[in-house]
NUKOLKE-531612 format. One line per field, with one value per residue: y, z, x of N, C-alpha, C, O, CB in turn. Coordinates in pm, 1 decimal, always signed. Glycine has a CB too. Example, Ala and Ser with C-alpha at 12.3 -4.5 7.8 and 13.67 -1.06 7.14 Angstrom:
// NUKOLKE-531612
n_north <- [-569.0; -225.0]
n_up <- [+780.0; +708.0]
n_east <- [+1319.0; +1285.0]
ca_north <- [-450.0; -106.0]
ca_up <- [+780.0; +714.0]
ca_east <- [+1230.0; +1367.0]
c_north <- [-330.0; +3.0]
c_up <- [+780.0; +787.0]
c_east <- [+1320.0; +1290.0]
o_north <- [-331.9; +113.8]
o_up <- [+846.5; +803.9]
o_east <- [+1423.6; +1340.9]
cb_north <- [-447.3; -59.8]
cb_up <- [+904.6; +572.5]
cb_east <- [+1130.8; +1408.4]
***
This chain:
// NUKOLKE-531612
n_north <- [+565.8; +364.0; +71.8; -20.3; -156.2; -284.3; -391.5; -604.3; -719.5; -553.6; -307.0; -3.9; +196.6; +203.1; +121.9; +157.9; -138.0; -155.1; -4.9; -193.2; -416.2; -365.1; -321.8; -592.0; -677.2; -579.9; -712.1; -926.8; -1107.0; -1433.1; -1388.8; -1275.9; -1183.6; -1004.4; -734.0; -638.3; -310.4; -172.5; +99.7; +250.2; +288.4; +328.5; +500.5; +786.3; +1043.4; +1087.7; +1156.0; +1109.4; +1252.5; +1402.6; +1548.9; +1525.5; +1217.0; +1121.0; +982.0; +1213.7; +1392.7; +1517.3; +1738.5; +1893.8; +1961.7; +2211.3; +2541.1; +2747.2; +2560.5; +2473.4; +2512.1; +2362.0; +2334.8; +2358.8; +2467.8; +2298.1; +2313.0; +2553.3; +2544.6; +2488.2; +2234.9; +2050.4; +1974.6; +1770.8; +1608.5; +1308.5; +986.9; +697.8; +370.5; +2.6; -284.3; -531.2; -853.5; -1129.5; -1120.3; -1292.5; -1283.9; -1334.2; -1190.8; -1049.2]
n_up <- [-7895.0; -7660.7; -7541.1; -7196.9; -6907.0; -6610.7; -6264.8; -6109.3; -6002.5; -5787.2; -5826.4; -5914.1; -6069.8; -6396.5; -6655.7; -6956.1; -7081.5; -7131.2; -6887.9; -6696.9; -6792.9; -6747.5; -6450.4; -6415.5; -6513.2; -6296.0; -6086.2; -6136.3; -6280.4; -6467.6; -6593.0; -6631.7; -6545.9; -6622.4; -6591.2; -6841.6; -6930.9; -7014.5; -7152.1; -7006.7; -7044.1; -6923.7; -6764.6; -6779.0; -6673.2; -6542.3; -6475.7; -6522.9; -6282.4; -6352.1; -6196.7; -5939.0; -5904.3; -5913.5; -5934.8; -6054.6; -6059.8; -6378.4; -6450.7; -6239.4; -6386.8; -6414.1; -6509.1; -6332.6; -6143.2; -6017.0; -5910.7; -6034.9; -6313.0; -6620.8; -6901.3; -7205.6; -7471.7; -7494.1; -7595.5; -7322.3; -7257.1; -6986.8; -6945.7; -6742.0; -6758.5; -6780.6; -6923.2; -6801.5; -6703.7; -6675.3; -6538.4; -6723.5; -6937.7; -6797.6; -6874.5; -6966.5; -6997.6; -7143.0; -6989.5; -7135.6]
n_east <- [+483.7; +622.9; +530.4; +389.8; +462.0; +386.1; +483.8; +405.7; +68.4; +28.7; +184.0; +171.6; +250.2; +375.6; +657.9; +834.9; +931.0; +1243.6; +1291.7; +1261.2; +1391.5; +1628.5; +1671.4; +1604.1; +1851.1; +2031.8; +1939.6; +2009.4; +1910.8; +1780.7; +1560.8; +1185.2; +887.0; +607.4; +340.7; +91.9; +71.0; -263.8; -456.8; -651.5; -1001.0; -1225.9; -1265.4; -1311.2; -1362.2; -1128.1; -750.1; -343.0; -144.6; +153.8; +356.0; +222.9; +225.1; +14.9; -346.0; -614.1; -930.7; -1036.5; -1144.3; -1039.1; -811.2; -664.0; -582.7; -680.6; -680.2; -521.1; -177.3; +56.7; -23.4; +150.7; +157.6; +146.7; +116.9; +19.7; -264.5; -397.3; -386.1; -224.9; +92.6; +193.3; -16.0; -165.9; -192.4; -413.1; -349.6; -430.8; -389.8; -309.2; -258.2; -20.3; +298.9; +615.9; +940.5; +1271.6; +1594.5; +1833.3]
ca_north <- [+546.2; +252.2; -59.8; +4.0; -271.8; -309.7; -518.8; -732.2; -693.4; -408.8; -187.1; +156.5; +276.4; +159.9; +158.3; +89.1; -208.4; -116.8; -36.3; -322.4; -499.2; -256.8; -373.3; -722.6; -708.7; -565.9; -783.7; -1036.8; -1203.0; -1429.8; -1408.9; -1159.7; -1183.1; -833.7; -729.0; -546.6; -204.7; -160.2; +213.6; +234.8; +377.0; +313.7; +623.6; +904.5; +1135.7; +1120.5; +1161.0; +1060.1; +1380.5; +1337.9; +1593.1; +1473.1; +1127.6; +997.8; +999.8; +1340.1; +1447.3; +1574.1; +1839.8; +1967.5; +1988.7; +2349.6; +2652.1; +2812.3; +2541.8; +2384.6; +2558.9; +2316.5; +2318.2; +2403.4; +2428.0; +2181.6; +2401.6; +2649.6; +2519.8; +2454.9; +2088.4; +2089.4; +1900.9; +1684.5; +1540.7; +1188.6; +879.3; +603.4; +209.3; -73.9; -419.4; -656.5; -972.7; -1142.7; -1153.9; -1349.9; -1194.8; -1378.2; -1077.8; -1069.1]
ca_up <- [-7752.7; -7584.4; -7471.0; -7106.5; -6836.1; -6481.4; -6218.9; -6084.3; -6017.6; -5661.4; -5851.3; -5921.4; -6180.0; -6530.1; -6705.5; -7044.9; -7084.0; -7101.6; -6777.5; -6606.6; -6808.6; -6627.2; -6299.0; -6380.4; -6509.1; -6228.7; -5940.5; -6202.9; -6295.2; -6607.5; -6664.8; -6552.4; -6547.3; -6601.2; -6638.3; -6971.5; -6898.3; -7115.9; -7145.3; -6876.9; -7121.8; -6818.9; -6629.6; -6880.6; -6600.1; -6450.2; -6552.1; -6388.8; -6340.9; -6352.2; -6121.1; -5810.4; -5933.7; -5889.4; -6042.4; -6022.8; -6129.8; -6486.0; -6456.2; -6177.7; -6420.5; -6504.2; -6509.5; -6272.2; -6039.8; -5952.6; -5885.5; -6102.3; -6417.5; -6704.1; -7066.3; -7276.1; -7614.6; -7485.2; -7609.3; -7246.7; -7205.6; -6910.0; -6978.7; -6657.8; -6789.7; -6879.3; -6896.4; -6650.9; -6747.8; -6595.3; -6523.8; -6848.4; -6884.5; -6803.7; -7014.5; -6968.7; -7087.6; -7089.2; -6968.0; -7229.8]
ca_east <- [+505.7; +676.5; +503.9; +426.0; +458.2; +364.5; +639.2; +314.9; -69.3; +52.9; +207.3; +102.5; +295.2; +415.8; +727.3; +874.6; +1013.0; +1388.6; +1346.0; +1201.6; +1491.1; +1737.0; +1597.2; +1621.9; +1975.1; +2080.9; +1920.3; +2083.9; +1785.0; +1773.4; +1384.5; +1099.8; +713.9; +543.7; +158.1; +95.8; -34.2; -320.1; -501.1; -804.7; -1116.1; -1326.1; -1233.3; -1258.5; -1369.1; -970.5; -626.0; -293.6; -103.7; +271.8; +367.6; +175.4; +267.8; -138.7; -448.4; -675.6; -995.5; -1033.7; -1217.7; -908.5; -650.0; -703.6; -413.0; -703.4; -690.3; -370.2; -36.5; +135.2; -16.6; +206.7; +98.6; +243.7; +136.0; -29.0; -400.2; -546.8; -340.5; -103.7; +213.3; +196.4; -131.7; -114.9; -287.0; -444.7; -353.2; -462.0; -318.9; -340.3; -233.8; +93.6; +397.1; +740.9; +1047.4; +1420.5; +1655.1; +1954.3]
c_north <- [+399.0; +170.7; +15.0; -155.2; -284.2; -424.7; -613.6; -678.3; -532.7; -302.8; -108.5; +206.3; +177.7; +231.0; +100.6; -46.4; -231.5; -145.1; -111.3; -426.7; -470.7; -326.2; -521.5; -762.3; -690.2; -659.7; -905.5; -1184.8; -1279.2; -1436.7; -1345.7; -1183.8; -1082.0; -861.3; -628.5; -417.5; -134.1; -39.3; +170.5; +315.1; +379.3; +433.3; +771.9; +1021.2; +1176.9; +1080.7; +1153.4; +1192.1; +1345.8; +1379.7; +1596.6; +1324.6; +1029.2; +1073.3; +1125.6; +1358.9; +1497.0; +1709.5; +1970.6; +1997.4; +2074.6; +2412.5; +2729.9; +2739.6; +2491.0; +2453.7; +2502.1; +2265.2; +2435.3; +2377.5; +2375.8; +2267.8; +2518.2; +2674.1; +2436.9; +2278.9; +2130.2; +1934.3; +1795.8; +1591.5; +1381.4; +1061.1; +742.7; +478.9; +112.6; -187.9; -507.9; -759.6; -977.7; -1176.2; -1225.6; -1310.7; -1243.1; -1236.7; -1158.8; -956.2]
c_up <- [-7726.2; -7495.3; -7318.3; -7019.2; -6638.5; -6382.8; -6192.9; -6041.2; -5859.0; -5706.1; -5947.2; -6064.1; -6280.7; -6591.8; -6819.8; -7017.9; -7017.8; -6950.8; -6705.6; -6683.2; -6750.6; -6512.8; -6298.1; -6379.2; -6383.7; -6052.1; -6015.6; -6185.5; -6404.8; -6650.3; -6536.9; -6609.1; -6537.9; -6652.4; -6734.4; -6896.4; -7021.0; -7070.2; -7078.6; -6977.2; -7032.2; -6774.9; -6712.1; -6776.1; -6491.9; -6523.7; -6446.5; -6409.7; -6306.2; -6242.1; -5996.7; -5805.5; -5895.8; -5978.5; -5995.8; -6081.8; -6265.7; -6480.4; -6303.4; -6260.4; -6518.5; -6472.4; -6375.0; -6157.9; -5957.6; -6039.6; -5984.0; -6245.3; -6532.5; -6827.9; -7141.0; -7458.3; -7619.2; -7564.7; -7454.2; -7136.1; -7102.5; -6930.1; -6847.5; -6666.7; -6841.0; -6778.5; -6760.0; -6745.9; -6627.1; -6617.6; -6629.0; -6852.6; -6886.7; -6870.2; -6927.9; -7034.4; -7030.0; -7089.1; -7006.9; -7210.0]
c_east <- [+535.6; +552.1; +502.5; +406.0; +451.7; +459.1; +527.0; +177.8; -83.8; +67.1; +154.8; +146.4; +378.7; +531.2; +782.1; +940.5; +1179.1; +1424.3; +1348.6; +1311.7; +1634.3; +1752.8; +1654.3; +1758.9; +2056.0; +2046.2; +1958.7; +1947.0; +1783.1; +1635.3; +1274.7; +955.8; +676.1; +408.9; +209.0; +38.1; -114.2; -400.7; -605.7; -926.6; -1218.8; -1385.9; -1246.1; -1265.5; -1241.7; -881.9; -533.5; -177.0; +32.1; +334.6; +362.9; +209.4; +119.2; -246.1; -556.0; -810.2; -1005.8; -1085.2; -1099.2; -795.3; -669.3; -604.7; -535.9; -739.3; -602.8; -268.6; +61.7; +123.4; +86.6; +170.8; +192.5; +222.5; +79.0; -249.5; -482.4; -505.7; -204.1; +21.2; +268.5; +78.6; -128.1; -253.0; -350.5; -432.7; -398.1; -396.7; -409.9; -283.8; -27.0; +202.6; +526.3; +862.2; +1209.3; +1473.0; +1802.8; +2099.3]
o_north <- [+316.1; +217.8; +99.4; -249.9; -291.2; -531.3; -719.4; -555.4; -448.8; -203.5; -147.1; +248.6; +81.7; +353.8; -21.8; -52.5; -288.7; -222.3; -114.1; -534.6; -548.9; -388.2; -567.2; -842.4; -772.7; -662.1; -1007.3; -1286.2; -1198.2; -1498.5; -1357.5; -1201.7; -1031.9; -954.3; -559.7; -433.3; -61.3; -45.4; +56.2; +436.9; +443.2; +464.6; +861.2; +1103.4; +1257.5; +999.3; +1170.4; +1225.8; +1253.5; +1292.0; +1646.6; +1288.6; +910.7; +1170.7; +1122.9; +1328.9; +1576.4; +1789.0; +2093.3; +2051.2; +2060.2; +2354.1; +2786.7; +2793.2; +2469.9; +2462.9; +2577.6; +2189.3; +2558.0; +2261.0; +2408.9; +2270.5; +2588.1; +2772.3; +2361.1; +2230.1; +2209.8; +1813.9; +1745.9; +1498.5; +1355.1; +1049.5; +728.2; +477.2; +144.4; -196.5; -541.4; -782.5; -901.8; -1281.4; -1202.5; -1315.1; -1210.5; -1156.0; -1256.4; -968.7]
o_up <- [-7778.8; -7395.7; -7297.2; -7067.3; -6571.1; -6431.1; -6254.3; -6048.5; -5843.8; -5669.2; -6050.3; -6151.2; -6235.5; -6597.2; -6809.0; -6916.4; -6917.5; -6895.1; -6628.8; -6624.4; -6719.2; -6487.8; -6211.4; -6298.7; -6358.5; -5947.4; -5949.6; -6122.1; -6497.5; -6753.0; -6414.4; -6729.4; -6428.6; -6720.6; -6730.4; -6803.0; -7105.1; -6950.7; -7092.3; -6960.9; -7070.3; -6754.0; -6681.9; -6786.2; -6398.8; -6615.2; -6328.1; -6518.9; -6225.1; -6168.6; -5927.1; -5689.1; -5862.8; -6053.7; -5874.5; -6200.4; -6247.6; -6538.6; -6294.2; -6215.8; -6639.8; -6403.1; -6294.3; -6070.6; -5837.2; -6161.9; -6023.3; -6300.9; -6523.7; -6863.2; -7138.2; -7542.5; -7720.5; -7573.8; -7456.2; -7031.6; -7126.9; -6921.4; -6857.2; -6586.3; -6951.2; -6680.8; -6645.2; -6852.6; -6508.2; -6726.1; -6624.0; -6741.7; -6933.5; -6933.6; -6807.0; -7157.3; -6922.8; -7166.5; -6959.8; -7283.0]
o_east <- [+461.3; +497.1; +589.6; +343.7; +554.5; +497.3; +540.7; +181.1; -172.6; +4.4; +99.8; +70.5; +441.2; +536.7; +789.6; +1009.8; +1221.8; +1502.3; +1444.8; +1319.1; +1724.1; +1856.2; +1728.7; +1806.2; +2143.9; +2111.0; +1938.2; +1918.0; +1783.4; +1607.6; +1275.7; +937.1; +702.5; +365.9; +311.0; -40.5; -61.4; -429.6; -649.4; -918.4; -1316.9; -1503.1; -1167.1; -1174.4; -1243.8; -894.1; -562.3; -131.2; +40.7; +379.8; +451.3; +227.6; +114.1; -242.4; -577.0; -797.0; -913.5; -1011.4; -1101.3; -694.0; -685.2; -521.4; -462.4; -807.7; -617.2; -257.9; +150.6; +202.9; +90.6; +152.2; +311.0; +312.3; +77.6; -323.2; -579.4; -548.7; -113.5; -2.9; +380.6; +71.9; -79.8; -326.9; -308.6; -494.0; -399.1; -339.3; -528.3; -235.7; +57.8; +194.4; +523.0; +856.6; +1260.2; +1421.6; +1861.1; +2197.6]
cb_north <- [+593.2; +316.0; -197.9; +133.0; -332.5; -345.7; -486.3; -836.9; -893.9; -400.6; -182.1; +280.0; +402.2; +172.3; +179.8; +163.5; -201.8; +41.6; +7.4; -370.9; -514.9; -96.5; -373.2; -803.2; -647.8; -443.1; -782.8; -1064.8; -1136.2; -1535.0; -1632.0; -985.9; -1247.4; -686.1; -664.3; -606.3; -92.4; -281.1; +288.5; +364.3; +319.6; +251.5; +608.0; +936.4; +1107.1; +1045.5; +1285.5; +863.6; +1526.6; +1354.4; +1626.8; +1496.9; +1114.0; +981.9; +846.7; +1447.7; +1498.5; +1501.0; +1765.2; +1889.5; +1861.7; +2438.7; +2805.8; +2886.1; +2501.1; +2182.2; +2521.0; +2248.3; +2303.7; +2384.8; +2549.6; +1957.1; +2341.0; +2725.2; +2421.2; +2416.6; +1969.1; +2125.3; +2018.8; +1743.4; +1623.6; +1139.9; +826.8; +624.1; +155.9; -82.2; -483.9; -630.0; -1102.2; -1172.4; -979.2; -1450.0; -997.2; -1496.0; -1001.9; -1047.9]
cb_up <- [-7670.7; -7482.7; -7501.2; -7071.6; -6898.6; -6489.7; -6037.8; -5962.6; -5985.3; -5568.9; -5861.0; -5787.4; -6123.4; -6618.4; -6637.1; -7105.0; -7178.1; -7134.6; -6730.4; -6633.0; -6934.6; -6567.0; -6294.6; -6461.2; -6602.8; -6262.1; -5846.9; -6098.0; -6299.2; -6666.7; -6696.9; -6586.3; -6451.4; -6705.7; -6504.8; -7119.6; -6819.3; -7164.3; -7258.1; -6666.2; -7266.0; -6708.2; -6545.3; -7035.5; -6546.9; -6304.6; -6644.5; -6372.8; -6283.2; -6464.2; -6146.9; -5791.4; -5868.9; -5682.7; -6064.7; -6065.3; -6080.7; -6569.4; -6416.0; -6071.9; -6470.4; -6478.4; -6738.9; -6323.0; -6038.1; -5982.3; -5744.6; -6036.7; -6429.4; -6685.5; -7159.3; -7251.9; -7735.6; -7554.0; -7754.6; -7424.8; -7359.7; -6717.7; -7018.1; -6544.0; -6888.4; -6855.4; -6990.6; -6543.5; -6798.0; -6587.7; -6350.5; -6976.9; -6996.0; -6757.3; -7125.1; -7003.7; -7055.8; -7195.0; -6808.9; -7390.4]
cb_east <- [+383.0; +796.2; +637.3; +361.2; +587.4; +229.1; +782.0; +377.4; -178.0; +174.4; +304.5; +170.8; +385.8; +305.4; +778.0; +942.5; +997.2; +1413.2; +1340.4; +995.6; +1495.7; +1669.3; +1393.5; +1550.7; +2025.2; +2076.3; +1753.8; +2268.9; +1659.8; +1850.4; +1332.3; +1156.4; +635.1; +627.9; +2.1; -8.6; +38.2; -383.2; -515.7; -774.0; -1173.2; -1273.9; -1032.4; -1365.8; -1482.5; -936.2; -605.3; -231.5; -168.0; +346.4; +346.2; +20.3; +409.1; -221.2; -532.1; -590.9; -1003.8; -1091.0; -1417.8; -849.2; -549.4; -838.2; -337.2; -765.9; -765.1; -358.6; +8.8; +168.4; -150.9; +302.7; +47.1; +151.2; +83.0; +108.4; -403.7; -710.1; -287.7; -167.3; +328.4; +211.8; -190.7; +132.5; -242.3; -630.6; -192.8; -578.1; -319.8; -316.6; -334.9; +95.5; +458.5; +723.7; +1016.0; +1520.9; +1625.1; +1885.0]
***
């Protein structure tokens, strides 16, 4: 899995790299400051579900309790299930 990266200490959601170099090329930036997004082990009792696009309960993300779980192998895990990061430190990155 790809490096993830946060645009600054506001935002919500994390994205590879690439894209946040996407972004920059195009607002024609030559150099970008991003927070690392480092895995949250804090929180084990929640997960960030992809679908709703926020963070949920764990113990909610069942096929018998929400409309939008889909099984990702068919053992129980729903395929919108995914992780929680938190804001790590800041990086510098020339955009090439």
């Amino acid at each position: 899995m790809d490096k993830l990266y946060f645009k600054d200490e506001d935002d919500c959601f994390c994205s590879p790299l690439v894209d946040r170099m996407n972004d920059a090329k195009e607002d024609g930036l030559s150099e970008i400051e991003l927070m690392e997004a480092d895995p949250d082990f804090d929180n084990p009792n929640y997960i960030f579900c992809g679908y709703m696009g926020e963070a949920g309960d764990r113990s909610e993300c069942r096929k018998s309790l929400c409309s939008y779980y889909e099984s990702k192998s068919g053992r129980g895990v729903c395929k919108h299930r995914g992780k929680l990061f938190t804001h790590g430190e800041r990086v510098k990155f020339k955009v090439e």
